[in-house]
N, C-alpha and C positions, 0 to 999 in steps of 0.2 A: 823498542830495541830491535835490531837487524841480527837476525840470525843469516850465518855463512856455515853453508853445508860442507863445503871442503874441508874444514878441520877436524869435524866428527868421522868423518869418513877414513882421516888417516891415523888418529888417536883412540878412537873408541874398540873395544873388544866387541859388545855387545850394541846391539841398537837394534829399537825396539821400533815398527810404524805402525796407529793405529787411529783409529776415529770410523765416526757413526759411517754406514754403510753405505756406498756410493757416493762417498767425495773424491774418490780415487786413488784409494792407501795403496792399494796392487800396485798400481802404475809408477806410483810415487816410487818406491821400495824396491820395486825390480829397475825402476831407472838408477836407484841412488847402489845400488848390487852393481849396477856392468857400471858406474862411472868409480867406485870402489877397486873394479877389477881390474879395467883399465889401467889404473894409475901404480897397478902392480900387486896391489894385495890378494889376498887369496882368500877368498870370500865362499861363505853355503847360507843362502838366501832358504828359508824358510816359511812355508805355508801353514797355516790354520784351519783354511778358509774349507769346508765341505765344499764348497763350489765349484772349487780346484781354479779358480780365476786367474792365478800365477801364469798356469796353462795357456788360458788366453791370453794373457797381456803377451806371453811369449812365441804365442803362436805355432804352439807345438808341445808332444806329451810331455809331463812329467811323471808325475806319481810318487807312489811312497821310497824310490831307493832315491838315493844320488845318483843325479843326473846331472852331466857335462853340459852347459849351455854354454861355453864360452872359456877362454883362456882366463884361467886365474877364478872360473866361475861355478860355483857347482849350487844346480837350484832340488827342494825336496819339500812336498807335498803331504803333511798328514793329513789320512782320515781320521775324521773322531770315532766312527764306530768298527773296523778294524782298531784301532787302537785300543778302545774298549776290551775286544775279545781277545786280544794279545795278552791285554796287561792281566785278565782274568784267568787266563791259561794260566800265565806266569806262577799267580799267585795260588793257583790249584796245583800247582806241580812244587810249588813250596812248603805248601800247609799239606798233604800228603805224605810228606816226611814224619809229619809230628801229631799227626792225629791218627786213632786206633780205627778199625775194618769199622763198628757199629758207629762212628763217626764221621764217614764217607757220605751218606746220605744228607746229613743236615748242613755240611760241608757244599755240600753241591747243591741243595737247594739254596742255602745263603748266598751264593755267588751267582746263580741263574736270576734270584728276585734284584740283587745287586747292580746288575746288567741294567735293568728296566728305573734305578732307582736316581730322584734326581742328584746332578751332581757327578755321577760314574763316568761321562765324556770327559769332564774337566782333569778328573784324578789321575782317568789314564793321561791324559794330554799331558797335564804336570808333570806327571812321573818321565815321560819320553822326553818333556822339555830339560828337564834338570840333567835327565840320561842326556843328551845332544848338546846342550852346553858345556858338561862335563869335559864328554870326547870332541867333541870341536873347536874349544878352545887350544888343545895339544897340535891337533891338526891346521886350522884355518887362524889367519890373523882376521878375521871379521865374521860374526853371524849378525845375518839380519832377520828379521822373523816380522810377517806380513800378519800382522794378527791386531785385535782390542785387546791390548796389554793391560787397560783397567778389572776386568773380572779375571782375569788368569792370573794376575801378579796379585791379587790379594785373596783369592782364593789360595795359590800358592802360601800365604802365611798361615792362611788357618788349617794348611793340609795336615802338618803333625797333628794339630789336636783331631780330625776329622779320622785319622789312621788308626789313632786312640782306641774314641770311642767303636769305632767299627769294628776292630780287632774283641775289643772286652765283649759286643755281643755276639761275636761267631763263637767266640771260645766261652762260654758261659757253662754249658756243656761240659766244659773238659774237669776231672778232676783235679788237675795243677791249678784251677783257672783263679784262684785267691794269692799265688803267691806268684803266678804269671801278672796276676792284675796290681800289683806292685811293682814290677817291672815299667809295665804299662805306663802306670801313672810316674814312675822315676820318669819316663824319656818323654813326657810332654807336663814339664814341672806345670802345675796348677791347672793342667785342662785348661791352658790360655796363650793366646796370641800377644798379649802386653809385652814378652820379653823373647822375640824371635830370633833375635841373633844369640841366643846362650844355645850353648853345645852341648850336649846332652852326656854324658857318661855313661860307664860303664860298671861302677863298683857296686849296683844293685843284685848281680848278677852270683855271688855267695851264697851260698847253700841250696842251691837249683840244681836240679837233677841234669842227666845231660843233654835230653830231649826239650824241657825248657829253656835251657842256659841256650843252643841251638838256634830255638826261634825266635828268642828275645836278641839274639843277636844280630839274627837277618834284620827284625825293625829297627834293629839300634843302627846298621847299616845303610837302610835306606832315608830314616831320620836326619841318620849324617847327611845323605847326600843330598836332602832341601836346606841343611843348615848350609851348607857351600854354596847351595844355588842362592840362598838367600842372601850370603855375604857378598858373591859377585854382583846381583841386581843393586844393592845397597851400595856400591862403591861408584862415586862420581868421576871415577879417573877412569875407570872403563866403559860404564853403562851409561847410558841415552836412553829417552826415550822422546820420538817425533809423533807428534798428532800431526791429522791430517784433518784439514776443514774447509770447508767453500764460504763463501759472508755473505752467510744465510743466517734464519735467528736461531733453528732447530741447532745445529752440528757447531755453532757458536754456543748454546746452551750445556749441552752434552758435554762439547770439554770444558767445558768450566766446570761441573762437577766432577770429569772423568781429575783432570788437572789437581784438583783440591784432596782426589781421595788419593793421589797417589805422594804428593806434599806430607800427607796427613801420615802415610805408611815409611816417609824418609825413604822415597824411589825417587833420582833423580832426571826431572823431566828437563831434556833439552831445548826445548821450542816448539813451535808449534810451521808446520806449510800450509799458510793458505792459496788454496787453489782456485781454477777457473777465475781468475778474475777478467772481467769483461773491459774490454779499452772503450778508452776514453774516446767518441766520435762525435762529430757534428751534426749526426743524427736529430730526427725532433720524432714525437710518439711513443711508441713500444719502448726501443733501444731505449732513449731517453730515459725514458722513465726506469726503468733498471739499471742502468747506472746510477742515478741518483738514491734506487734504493741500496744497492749495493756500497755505494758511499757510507750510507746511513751505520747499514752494519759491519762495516770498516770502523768507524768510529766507535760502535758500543763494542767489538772487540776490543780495540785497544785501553779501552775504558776497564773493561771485564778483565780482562789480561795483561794490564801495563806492565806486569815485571816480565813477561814472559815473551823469549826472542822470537821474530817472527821474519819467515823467510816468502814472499808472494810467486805465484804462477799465474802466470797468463792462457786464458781459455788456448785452446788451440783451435787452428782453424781443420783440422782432423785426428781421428781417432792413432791415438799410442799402441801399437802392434807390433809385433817385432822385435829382434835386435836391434839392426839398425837405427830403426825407431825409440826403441828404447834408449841407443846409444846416445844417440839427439840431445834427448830431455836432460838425460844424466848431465852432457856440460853444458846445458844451458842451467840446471840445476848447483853446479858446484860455481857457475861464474858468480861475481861480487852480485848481491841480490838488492833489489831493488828496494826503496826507504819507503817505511810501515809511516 
């Protein structure tokens, strides 16, 4: 099947670009951002990458604010570890409302060993993602986010439960902490990701003092706010998600489990771009011989992927830099694409 990028670009809210590392998700994502922008919508393209690679494809800084690259274009750069220590501020300036002065130390050391602990880049990342989806859907008709949207989007489903448990051993300590830990277990019914799209309540919250009743309402807050973020990934009328792969057997392997676990999660994947493909020449030797291997895993893709719509790129004969550059690709990118 033939995927056609022009119609995600002008119906999708959300789209997602990702795949194994150096096939060229960046390039891919910030070209399909300015061919997006172009056509009028109002786009904030979105990094993951510690690399800051976005930077490069565009050939100029970005960083963590919103930044104006272009009319209708606005690109932003998360660190994972500023985000880390943001999100851990945050959560020290929260839980200091409600915990007593001989509780400040085990308080601060839980969230210092926290820091180091794995999984702490993911949570803050999540929590910023769901924050920026939030407010950028208000503001922009398109996020794009240059990211492996397989470990973030189901990391993402198991974050309530993982907020859970983490909350019941900071607070273990506290003397509410038995009828706080009720609370707890109300807003991630069964310590389970089986039923992610149920909305958690609030009517747990009865005969809690008002310094519990308080904090159980901040989680119950931010609970909510993966349970929307979960509802928006899970809607096929907004959300996309683009793999990005070259017909090699490695980054053909990968999506096919990356593909299957997000099927598995009801995340709706739009297609896949395979890139760099090498033309077809009269060459004999080298060339030769890579094309014909490259044929090869043209075919076990399709084989591996037949349901799945597939959009081709052609090697280029120099590096993607720039606007300009990037403007290029974008409509060669949205023209009628070439048959899989």
């Amino acid at each position: 099947m033939t995927l056609e990028l022009a119609p995600l670009l002008q119906h999708k809210r959300l789209l997602f670009v990702g795949g194994k590392g150096g096939v060229g998700k960046t390039t891919i994502s910030a070209a399909l951002a300015v061919a997006a922008a172009e056509s009028g919508r109002r786009v904030l393209l979105i990094s993951t990458d510690p690399a800051h690679s976005l930077a490069d494809a565009f050939d100029r800084p970005i960083g963590g604010h919103e930044t104006q690259m272009a009319a209708n274009l606005t690109a932003l750069e998360l660190d994972p570890d500023a985000e880390v220590d943001t999100y851990l501020e945050r959560v020290m300036g929260q839980m200091r409302r409600y915990v007593g002065p001989d509780q400040m130390g085990e308080l601060t050391r839980q969230l210092r060993l926290s820091k180091q602990s794995p999984g702490a880049q993911e949570a803050a990342l999540l929590e910023r993602l769901a924050q920026l989806i939030e407010s950028g859907l208000e503001t922009y008709d398109l996020l794009i986010f240059d990211t492996a949207p397989t470990g973030h989007t189901l990391r993402l489903l198991s974050l309530p439960e993982v907020m859970a448990a983490w909350t019941d051993g900071l607070l273990k300590h506290n003397k509410r902490s038995e009828k706080l830990g009720q609370v707890l277990a109300h807003l991630t019914p069964g310590r389970s990701v089986d039923n992610p799209m149920k909305d958690p309540q609030d009517n747990a919250f009865e005969d809690m003092d008002d310094k519990s009743k308080a904090l159980a309402e901040t989680l119950l807050a931010r609970q909510r706010l993966f349970h929307r973020t979960r509802h928006q990934l899970a809607d096929p009328e907004q959300t996309g998600f683009l793999f990005v792969l070259t017909p090699e057997k490695l980054p053909i392997l990968e999506t096919e489990r990356a593909v299957q676990s997000l099927q598995d999660a009801h995340i709706p994947v739009a297609g896949a771009v395979v890139n760099r493909l090498l033309p077809d020449t009269e060459q004999q030797g080298f060339w030769a011989a890579r094309f014909e291997r490259q044929q090869r895993h043209l075919e076990d893709l399709n084989q591996r992927l037949k349901q799945l719509p597939k959009h081709l790129v052609p090697l280029m004969a120099d590096d993607i830099q720039g606007l300009d550059a990037l403007s290029q690709l974008g409509h060669q990118l949205i023209k009628a694409p070439q048959t899989v």
